[in-house]
N, C-alpha and C positions, 0 to 999 in steps of 0.2 A: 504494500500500500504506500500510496504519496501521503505526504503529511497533508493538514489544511492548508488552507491562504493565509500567510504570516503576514503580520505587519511588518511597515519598511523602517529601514534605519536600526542602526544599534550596531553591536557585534552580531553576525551573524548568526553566531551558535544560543543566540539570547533573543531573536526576533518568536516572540508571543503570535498563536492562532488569533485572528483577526473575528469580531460577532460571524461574518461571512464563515471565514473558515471553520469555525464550531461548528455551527448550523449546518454545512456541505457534511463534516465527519458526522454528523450525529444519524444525518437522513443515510450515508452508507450504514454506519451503524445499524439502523433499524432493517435495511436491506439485507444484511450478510444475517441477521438474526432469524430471517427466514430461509436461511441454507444450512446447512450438516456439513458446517468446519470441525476438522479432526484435529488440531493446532493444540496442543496442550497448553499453551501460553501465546503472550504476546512480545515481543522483541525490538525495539524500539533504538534508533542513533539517539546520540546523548545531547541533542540538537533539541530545545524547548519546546520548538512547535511539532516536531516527532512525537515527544514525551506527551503533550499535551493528549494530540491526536489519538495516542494508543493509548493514554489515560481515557479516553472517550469509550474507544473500541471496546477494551474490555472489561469498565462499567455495563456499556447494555449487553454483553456476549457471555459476562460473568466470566472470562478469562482469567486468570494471575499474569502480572505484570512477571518476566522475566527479566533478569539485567542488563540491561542496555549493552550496548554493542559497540565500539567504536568503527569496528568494520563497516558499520552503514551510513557514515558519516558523508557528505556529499560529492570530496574528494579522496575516498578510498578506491582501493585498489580493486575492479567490478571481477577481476578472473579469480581472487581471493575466494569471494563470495559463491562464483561457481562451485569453485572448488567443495567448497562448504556446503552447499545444497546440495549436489553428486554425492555428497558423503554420509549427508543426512538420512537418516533411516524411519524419521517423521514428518510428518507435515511442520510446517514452521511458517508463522505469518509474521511478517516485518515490516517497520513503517521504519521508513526511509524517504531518500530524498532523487531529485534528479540531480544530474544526470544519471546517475550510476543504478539507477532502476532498470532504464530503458538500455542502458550497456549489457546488465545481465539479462534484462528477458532475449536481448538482442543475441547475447550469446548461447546462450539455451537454445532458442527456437528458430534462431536467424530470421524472425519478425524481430523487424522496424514498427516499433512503439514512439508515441509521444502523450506520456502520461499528464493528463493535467492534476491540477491541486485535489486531493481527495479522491483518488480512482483506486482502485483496486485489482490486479491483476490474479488469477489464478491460474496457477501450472499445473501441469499434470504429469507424473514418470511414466514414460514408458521403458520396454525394450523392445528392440528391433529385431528382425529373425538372426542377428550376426549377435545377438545377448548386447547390446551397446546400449546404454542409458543417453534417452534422448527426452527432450520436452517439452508438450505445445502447451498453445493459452484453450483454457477448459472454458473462461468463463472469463469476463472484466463488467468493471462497473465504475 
């Protein structure tokens, strides 16, 4: 997931979800609450309006907040993070930032995304008849 609409100015890593951007997380919110996420938690960059966001998420999802992440921060490294889901053996839902969203979905599925503020993206594993772990979008919002 992308965070909300942050207000401007400040440090970046301290730009606050904007009334807008509440309101955009809160209606996904209410959205993914009508789906059968398997996520055990939620995982958040250590970026305010992230926190915020997936402070939202998993009040109406009744998720646990997981420890934030510095990997999802907006200039991390997006084949880290592959790496990382490849490796994963559960579902995992992340609110993060762009660019580095649209890098990994990019990398995964070789779909060209351009996520706006509050989208949500879902992946899905497959394997290919060669056993190769590959991954397309199941679902976006």
């Amino acid at each position: 997931m992308r965070h909300g609409d942050a207000a401007l100015g400040g440090p970046d890593a301290d730009r606050p979800l904007t009334r807008r951007g509440r309101e955009a997380v809160r209606l996904v919110a209410e959205e993914l609450a009508g789906r059968s996420l398997q996520a055990p938690g939620i995982v958040s960059s250590p970026f305010l309006r992230a926190r915020e966001s997936a402070d939202l998420i998993a009040e109406r999802l009744r998720l646990p907040l997981l420890p934030i992440s510095h990997t999802l921060v907006p200039d991390a490294d997006p084949a880290d993070l592959v790496d990382q889901l490849v490796r994963e053996e559960n579902s995992v839902f992340w609110v993060f930032h762009q660019p580095i969203l649209a890098e990994v979905i990019m990398m995964l599925t070789g779909i060209r995304v351009y996520p706006h503020t509050a989208s949500v993206y879902a992946l899905r594993r497959r394997c290919d008849e060669a056993q190769e772990i590959n991954f397309e979008v199941e679902w976006r919002l």
